[in-house]
C-alpha positions in Angstrom: 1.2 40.2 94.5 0.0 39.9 98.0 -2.9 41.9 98.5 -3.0 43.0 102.6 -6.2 40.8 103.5 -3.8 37.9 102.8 -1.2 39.4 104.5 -3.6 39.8 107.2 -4.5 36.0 107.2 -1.3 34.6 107.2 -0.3 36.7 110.1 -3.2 35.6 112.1 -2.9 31.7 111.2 1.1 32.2 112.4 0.3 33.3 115.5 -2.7 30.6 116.1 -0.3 28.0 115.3 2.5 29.7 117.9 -0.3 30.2 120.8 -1.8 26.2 119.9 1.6 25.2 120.4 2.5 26.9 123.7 -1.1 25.3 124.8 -0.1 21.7 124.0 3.3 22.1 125.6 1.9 24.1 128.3 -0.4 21.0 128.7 2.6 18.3 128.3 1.5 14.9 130.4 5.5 14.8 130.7 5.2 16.8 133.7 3.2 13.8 135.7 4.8 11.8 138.0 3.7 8.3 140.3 4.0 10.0 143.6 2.7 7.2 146.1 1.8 3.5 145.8 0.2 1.8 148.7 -0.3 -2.0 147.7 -1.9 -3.8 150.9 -5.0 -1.7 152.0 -6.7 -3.1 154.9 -7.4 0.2 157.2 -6.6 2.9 155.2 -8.3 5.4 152.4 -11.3 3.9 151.0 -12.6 4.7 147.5 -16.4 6.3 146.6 -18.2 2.6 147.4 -16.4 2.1 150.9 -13.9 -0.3 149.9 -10.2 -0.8 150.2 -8.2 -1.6 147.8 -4.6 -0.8 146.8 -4.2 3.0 144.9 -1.3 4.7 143.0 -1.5 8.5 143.8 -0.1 10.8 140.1 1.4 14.1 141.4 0.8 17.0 138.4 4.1 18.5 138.9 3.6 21.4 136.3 2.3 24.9 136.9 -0.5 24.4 134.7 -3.4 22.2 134.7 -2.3 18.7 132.6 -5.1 16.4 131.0 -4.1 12.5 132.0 -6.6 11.4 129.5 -5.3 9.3 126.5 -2.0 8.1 128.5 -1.5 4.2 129.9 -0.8 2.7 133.7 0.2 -0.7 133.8 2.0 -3.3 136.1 3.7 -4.5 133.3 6.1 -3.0 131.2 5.9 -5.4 129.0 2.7 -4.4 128.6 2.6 -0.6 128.1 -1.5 -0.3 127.3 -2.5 -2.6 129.4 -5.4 0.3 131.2 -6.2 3.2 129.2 -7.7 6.3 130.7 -10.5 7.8 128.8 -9.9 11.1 127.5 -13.6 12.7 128.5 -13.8 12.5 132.4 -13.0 16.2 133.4 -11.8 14.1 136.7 -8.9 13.5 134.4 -8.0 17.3 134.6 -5.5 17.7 137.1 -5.3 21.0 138.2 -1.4 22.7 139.3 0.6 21.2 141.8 -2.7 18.5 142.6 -2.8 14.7 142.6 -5.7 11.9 141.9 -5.6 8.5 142.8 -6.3 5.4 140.7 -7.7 2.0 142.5 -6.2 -1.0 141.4 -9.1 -3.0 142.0 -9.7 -4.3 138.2 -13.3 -2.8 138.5 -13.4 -0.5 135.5 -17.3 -0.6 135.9 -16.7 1.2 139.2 -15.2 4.4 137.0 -12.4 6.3 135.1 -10.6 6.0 138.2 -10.9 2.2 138.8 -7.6 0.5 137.0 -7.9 -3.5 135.1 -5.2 -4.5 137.2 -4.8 -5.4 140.9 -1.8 -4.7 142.4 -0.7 -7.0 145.0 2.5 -9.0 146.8 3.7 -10.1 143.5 3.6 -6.9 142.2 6.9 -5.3 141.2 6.7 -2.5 139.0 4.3 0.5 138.4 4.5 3.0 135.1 3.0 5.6 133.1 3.3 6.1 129.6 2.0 8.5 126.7 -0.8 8.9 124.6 1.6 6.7 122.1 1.6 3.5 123.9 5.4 3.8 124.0 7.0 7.0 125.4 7.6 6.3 129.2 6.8 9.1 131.2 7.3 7.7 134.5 7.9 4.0 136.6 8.7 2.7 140.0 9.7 -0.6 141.4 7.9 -1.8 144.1 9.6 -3.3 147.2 7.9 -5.8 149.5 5.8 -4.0 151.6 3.9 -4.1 154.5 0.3 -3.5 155.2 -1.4 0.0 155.6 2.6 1.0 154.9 2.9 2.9 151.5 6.0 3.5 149.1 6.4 7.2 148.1 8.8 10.0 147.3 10.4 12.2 150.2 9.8 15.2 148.1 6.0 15.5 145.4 6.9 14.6 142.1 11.0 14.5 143.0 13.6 12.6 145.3 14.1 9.5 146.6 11.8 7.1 147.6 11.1 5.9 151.2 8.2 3.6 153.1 5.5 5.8 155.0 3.6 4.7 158.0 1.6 7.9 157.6 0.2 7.8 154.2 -0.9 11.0 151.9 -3.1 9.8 149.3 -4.1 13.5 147.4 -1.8 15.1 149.7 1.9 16.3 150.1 4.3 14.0 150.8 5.9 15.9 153.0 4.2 16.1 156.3 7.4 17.0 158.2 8.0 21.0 158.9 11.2 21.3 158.1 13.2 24.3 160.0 14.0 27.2 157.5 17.9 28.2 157.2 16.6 31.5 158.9 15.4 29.8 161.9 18.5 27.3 162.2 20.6 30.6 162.4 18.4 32.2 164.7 18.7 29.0 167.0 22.6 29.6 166.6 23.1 32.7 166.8 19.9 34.1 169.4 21.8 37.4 170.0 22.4 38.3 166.3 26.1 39.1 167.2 27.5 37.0 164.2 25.2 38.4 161.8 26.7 41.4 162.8 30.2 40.3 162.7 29.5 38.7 159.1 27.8 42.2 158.2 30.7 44.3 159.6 32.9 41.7 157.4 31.1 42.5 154.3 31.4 45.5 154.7 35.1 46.1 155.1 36.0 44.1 152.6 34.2 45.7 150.4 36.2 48.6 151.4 39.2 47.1 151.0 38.4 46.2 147.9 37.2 49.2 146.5 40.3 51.4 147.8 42.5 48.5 146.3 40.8 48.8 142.5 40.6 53.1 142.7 44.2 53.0 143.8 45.8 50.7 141.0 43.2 52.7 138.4 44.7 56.2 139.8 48.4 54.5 139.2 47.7 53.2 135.9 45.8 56.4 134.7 49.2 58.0 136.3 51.7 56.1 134.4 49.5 56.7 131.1 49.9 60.1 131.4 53.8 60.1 132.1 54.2 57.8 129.2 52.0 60.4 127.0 54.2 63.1 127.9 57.3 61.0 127.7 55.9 60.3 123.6 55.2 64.1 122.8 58.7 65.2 124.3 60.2 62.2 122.3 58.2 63.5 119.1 59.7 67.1 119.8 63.6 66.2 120.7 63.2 67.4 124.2 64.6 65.4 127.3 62.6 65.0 130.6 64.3 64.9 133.6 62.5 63.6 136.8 63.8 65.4 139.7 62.5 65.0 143.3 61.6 68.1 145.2 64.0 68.4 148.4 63.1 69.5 151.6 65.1 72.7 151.6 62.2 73.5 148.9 59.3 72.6 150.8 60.9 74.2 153.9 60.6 77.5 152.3 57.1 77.2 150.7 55.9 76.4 154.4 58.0 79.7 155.7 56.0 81.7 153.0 52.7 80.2 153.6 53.2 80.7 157.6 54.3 85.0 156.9 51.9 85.2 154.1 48.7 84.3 156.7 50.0 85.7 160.1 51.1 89.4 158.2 47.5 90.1 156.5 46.0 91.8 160.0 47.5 94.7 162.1 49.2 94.5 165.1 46.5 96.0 167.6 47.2 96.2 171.4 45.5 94.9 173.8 45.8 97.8 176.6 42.8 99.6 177.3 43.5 103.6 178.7 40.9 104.7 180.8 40.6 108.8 181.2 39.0 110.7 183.9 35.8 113.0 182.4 35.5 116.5 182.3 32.1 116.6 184.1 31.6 114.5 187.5 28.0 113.8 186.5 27.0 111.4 183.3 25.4 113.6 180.7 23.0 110.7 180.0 21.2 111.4 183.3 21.2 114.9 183.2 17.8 116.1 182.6 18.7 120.3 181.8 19.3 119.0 177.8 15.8 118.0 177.7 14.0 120.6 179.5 12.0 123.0 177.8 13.0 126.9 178.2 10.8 129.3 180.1 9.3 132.3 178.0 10.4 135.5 179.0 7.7 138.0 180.7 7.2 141.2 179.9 4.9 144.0 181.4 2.3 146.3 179.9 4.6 149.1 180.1 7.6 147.7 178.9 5.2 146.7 175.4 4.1 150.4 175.1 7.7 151.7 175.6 8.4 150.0 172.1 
């Protein structure tokens, strides 16, 4: 019986295995492509001793660094290990979307970098292969070329290939802005009255649309429900009969509707009567109301009288 430490372990070993795994494909020299080849170098990039010499750029077209050490270049493809790159230059580390040259100058004393093989006029083909010796990863045939002129692909690590006067060596290939679909409409349309006629479009349709799909969903739901009642009066023994409403009928729910609203208030006229007042004078500015009564007097005598 498995006791937990061991279920512990195996766990742990199964998810070592799974993360290893992802690292090595992660790390997959598959995703390195010959980007540039420049054969006749006579004023153009020189290498760390000041010379020229022809150099094939390798484009790391993965989003992850990729190790080139271990794999094979070669002019040959008969040949597929004709140069191997050592495995413990950390120059061989090519970062993400980077590129590092190679001189084909058969001076390996001069470095990792420095290939056995000198590419020249006669030249004709240029590959890349695995750490096996066999699996081709990548190869280009070489046209005759011109000097200072270099053979490389329109887009890094993709397309077609195409001669440049303006070489990149550890650059883009693409040193051409190209204009963005947003500015090419811009250009076209500078007063942004398509994009609102397109918008305006959308929008309509859209409409269209929706009225179209909640009017055929309201009919259908319509006809379920007339063939639901049409089954339970079937089920019963009753008939239905479908009769249209005339317009006699809605004639005289409109009469009752129209004497029902205007017979819910009074009839009130709209004469006013205006009557002469008793008094010429406006009791509001008569000030006797709010006077206060004199006292009566009396005399001495009068008081003793009593």
């Amino acid at each position: 019986m498995l006791t937990m430490r061991m279920i512990v372990k195996r766990i742990a070993l199964t998810v070592g295995f799974i993360i290893a795994g992802l690292i090595v494909s992660a790390q997959s020299a598959k995703d390195l492509r010959i980007n540039e080849v420049l054969i006749k170098n006579t004023l153009n990039y020189e290498d760390n001793y000041g010379e020229r010499s022809a150099w094939i750029e390798i484009f790391n077209s993965a989003y992850n660094k990729v190790n080139i050490g271990g794999c094979y270049l070669t002019d040959d493809i008969s040949n597929p290990t004709k140069y191997r790159i050592p495995k413990n230059d950390p120059g061989t580390s090519i970062p993400t979307r980077y590129f590092v040259i190679f001189w084909a100058d058969g001076k390996t004393t001069h470095g990792t970098f420095h290939l056995n093989f000198v590419l020249d006029s006669t030249s004709r083909v240029v590959a890349l292969f695995e750490q096996d010796g066999k699996t081709l990863i990548d190869s280009v045939s070489l046209p005759d070329s011109k000097a200072n002129i270099s053979y490389a692909r329109k887009e890094d690590g993709t397309g077609t290939w195409q001669e440049m006067v303006k070489t990149t060596p550890e650059a883009t290939n693409t040193t051409i802005d190209e204009v963005s679909p947003g500015q090419k409409f811009a250009k076209a349309d500078p007063f942004g009255i398509g994009m609102a006629m397109v918008a305006m479009s959308v929008v309509f349709i859209a409409l269209i649309l929706l009225y179209i799909f909640f009017k055929q969903f309201g009919l259908f739901n319509v006809r379920k429900q007339k063939e639901k009642i049409e089954a339970i009066a079937a089920l019963e023994g009753k008939t239905i009969v479908h009769e249209e409403i005339s317009g006699e009928v809605f004639a005289a729910i409109s009469t009752a509707l129209y004497l029902h609203e205007t017979e819910q208030h009074d009839y009130e006229s709209a004469i006013l009567t205006i009557n002469r007042a008793a008094k010429n004078y406006s009791p509001w500015s008569s000030k006797i109301y709010g006077l206060r009564q004199t006292p009566q007097k009396e005399s001495l005598n009068t008081k003793l009288k009593r």
